[in-house]
Backbone as JSON, one array per atom type, in Angstrom:
{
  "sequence": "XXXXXXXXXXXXXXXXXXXXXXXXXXXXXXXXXXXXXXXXXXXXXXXXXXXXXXXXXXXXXXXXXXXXXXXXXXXXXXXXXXXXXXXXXXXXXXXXXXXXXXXXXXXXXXXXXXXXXXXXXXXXXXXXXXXXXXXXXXXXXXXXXXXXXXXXXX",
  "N": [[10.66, -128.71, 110.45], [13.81, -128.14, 111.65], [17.27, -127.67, 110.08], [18.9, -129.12, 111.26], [17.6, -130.97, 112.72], [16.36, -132.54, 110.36], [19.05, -133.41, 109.14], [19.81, -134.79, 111.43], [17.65, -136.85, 111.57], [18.37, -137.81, 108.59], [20.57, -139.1, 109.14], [20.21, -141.17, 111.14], [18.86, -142.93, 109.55], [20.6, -143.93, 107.55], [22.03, -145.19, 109.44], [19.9, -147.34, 110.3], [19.62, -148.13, 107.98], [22.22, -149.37, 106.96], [22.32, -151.41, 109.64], [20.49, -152.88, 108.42], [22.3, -154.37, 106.52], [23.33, -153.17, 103.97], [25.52, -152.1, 101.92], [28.39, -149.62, 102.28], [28.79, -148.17, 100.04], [25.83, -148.46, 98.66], [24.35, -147.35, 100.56], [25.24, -144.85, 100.19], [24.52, -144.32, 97.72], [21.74, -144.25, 97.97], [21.09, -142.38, 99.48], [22.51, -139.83, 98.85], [24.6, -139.51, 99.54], [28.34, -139.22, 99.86], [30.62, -141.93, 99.69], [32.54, -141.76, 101.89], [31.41, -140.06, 103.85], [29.25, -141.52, 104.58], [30.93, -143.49, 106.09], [32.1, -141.64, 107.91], [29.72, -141.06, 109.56], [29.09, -142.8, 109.99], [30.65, -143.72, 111.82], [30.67, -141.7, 114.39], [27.73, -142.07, 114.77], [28.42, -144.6, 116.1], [30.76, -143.82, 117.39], [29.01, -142.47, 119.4], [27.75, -144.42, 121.26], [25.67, -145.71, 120.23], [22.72, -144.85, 118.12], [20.68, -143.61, 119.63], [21.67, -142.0, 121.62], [22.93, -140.71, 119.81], [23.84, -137.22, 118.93], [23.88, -134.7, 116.48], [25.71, -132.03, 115.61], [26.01, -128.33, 116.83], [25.73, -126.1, 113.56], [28.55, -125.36, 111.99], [30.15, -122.43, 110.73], [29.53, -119.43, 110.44], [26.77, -117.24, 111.91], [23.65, -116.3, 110.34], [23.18, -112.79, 109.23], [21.11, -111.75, 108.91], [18.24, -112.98, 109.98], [15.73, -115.4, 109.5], [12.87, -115.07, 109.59], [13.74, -112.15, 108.77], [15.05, -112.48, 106.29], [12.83, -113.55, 104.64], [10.8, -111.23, 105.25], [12.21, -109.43, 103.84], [12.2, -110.46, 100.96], [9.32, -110.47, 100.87], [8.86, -107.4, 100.68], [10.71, -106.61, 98.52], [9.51, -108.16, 96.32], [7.31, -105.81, 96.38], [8.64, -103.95, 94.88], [11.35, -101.42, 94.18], [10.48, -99.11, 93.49], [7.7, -98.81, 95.11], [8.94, -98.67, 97.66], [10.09, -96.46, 98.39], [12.58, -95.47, 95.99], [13.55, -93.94, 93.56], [12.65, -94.77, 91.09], [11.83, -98.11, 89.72], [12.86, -101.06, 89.94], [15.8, -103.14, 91.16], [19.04, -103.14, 91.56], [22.03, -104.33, 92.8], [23.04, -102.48, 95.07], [21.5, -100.72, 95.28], [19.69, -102.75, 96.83], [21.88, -103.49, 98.53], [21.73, -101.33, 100.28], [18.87, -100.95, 100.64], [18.82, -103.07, 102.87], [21.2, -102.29, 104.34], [19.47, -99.8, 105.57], [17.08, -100.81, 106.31], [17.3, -103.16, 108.16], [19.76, -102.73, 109.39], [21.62, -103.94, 108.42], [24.96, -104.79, 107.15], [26.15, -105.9, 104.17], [28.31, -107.03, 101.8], [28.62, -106.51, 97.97], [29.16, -108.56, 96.44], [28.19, -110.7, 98.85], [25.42, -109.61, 98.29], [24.31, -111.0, 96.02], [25.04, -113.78, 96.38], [23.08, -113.7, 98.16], [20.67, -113.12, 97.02], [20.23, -115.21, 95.27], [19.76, -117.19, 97.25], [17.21, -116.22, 98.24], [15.8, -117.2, 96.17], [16.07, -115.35, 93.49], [17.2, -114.27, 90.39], [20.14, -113.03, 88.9], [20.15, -110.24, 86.44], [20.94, -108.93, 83.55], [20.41, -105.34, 82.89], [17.68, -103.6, 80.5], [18.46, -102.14, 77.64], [16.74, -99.5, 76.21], [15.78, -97.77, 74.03], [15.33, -94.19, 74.08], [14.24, -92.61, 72.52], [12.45, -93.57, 71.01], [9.08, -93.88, 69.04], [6.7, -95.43, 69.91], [4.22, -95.38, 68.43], [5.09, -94.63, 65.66], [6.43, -96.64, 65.27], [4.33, -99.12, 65.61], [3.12, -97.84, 62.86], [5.05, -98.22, 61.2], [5.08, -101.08, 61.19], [2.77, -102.34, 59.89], [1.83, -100.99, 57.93], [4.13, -99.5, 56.24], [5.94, -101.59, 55.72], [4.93, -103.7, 55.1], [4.05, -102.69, 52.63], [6.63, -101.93, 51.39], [7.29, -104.64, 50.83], [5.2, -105.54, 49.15], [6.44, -104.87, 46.65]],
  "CA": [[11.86, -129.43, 110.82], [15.0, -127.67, 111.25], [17.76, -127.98, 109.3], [20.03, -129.69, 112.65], [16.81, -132.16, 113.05], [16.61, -133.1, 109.35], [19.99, -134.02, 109.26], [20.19, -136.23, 112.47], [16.84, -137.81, 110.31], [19.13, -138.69, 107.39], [21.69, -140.11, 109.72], [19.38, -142.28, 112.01], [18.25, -143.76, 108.29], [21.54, -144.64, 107.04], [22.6, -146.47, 110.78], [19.3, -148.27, 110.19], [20.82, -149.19, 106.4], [23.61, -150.24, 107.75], [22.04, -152.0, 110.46], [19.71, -154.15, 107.83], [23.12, -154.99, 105.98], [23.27, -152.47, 103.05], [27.24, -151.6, 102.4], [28.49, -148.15, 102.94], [28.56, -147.07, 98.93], [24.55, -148.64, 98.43], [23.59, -146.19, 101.53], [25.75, -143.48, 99.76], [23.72, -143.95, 96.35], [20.6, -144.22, 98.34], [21.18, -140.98, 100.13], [23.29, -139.0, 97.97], [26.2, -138.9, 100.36], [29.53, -140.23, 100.12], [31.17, -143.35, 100.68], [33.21, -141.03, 103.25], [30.29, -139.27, 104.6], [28.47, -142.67, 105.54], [31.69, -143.94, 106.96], [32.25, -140.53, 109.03], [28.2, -140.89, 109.66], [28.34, -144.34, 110.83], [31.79, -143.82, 113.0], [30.14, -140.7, 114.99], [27.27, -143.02, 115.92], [29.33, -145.74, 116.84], [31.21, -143.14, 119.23], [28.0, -141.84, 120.74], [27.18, -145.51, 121.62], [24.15, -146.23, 119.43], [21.73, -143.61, 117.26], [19.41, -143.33, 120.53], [22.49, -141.24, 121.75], [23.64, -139.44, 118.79], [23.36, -136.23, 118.35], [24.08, -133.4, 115.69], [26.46, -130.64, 116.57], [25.53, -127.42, 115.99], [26.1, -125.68, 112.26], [29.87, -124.8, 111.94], [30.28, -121.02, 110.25], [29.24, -117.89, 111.25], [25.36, -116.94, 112.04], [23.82, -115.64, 108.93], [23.27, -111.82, 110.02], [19.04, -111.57, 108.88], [17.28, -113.91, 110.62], [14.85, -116.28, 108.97], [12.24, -114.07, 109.25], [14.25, -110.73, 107.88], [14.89, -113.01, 105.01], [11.39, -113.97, 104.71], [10.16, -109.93, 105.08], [12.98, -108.64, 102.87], [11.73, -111.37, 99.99], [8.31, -109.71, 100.29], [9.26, -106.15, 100.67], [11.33, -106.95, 97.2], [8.52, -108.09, 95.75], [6.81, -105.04, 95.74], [9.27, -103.19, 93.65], [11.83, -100.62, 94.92], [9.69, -97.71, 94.0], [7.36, -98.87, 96.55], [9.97, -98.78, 98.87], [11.06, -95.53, 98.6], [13.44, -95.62, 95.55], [12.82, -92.59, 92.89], [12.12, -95.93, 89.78], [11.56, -99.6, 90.06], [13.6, -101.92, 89.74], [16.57, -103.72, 92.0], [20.43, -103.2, 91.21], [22.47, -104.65, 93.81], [23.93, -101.15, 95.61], [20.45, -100.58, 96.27], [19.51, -103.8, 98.0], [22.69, -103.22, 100.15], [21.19, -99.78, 101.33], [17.9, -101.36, 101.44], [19.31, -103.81, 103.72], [21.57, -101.57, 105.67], [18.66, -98.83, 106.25], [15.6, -101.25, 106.59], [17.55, -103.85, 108.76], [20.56, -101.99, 110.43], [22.84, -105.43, 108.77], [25.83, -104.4, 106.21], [26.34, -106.78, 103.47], [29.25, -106.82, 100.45], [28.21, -106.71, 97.17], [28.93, -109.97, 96.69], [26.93, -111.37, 99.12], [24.09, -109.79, 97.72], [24.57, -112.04, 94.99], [24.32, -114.76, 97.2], [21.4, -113.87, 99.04], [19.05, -112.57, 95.98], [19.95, -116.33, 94.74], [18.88, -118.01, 97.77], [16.12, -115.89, 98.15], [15.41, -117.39, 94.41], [15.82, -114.23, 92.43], [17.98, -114.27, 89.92], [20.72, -111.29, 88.41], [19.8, -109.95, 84.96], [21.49, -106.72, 83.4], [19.2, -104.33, 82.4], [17.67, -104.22, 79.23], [18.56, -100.88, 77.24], [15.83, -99.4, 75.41], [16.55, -96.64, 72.77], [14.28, -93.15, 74.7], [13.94, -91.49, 71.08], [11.73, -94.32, 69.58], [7.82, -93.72, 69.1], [5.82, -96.42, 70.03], [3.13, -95.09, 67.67], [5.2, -94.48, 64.91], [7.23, -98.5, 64.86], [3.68, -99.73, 64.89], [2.71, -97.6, 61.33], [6.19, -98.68, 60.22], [5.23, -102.35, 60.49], [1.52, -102.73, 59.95], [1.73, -100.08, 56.87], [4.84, -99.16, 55.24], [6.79, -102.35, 55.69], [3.87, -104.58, 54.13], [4.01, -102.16, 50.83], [7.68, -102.39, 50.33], [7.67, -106.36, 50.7], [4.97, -106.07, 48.03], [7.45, -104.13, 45.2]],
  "C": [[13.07, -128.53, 110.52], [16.09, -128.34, 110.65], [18.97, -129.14, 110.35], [18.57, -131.48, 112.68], [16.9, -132.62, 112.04], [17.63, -133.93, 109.21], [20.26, -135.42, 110.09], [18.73, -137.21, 111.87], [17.22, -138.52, 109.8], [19.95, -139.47, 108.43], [21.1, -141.44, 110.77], [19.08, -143.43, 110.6], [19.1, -144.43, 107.79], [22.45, -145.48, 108.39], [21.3, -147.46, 110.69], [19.47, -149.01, 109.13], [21.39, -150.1, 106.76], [23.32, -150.85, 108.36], [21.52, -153.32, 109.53], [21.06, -154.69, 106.7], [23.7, -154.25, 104.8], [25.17, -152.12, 102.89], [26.89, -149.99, 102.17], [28.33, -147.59, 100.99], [26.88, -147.3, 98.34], [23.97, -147.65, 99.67], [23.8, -144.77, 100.63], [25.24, -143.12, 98.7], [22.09, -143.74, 97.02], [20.07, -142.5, 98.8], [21.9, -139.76, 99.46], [25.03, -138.67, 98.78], [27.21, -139.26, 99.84], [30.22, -141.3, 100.57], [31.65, -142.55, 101.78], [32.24, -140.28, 104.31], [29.8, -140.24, 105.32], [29.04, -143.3, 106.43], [31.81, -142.93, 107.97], [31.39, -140.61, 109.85], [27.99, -141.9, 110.98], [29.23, -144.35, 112.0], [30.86, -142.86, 113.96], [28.98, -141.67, 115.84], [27.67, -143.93, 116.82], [29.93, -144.76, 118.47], [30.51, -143.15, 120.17], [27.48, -143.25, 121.15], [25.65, -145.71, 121.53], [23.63, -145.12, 119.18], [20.51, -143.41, 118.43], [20.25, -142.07, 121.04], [23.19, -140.13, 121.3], [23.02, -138.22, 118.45], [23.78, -135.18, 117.45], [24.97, -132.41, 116.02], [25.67, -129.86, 115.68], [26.17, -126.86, 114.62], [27.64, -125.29, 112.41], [29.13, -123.21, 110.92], [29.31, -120.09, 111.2], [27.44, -117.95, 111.24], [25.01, -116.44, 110.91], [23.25, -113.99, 110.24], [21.62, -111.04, 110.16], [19.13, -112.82, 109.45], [16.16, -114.58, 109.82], [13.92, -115.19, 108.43], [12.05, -112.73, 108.77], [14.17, -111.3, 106.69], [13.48, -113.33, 104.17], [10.73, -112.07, 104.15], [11.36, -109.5, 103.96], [12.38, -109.25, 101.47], [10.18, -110.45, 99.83], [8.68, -108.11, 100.04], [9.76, -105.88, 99.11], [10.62, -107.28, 96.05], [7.61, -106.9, 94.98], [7.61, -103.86, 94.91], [10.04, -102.39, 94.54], [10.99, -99.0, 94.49], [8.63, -97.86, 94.44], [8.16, -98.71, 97.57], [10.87, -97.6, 98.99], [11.93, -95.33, 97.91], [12.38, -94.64, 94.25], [12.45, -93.7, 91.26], [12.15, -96.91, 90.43], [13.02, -99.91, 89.25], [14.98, -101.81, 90.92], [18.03, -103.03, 91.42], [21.02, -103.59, 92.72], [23.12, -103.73, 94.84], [22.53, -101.01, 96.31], [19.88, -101.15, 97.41], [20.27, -103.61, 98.93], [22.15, -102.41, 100.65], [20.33, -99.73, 101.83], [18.18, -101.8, 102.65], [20.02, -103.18, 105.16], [20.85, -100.35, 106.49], [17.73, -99.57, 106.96], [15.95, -102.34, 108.18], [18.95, -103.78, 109.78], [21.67, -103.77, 110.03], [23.34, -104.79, 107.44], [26.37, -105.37, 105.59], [27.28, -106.3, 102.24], [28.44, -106.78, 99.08], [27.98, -108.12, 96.4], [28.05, -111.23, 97.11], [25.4, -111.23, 98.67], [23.7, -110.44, 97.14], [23.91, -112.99, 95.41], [22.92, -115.23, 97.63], [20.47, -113.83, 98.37], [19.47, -114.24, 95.82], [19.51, -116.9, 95.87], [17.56, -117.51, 98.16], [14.9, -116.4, 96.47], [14.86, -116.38, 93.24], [17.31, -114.23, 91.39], [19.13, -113.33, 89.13], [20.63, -111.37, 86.65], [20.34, -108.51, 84.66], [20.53, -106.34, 82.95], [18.92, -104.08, 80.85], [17.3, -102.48, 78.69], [17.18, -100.68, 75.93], [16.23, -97.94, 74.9], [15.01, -95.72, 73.44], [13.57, -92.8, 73.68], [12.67, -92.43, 70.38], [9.96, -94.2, 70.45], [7.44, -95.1, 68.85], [4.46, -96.69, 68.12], [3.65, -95.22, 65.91], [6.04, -96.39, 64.01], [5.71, -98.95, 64.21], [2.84, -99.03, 63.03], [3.85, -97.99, 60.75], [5.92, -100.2, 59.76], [3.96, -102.97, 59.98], [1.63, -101.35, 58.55], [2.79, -99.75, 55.62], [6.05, -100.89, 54.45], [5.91, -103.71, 54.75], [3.72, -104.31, 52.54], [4.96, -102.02, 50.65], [7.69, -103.56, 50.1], [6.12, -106.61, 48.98], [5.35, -105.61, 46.51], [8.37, -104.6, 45.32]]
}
């Protein structure tokens, strides 16, 4: 179901509300809308002379500039890490994704929007988590499994 059919869904549901007697702010808790939304909702049908008639306009704003299915392949692609993808380490930073984006898909996005998009793609932004180069793995664990056990017992 697209997102244009869904919609005219909800609105066929709240003219049948309304129809069985319901007032306009018990539709608006039912549905999550607005008292103003159900009144806007219910006028619009009214214009189109009955909900057999009514229809949806299309989306106001701009086109998004991926396509469903770019969004869709970019989400996996992302998945597998950017050094699968041609990037000299793993991991994302948002400069990259733009370049991903503007090499892999020929579409030029702000930094900003990246923002955007990793969140509706449901990824979320995290700074990077600094790790000190100099420190031995080998040597922390004899610090805490050896030396740190025989000062705590003096």
């Amino acid at each position: 179901m697209t997102a244009t059919e869904h919609k005219e869904h909800i609105h066929k549901i709240i003219y049948r509300l309304a129809e069985q007697g319901l007032t306009q702010k018990d539709i608006a808790l039912a549905t999550g809308y607005t008292q103003a939304g159900i009144s806007h909702t219910l006028a619009k049908i009214k214009s189109a002379n009955g909900v057999e008639n009514y229809k949806v306009g299309k989306p106001s704003g701009r086109p998004a500039k991926l396509k469903r299915h770019q969004r869709q392949e970019l989400k996996r692609l992302l998945a597998k890490g950017a050094k699968a993808n041609g990037f000299p380490s793993d991991g994302w930073t948002r400069m990259r994704i733009q370049s991903f984006i503007s090499v892999r898909f020929q579409v030029d996005y702000s930094l900003p929007h990246i923002s955007r998009l990793m969140t509706r793609l449901g990824y979320s932004l995290k700074q990077p988590q600094v790790k000190d180069t100099r420190q031995r793995s080998e040597q922390i664990a004899y610090y805490e499994t050896e030396v740190i056990p025989e000062l705590k017992k003096n």
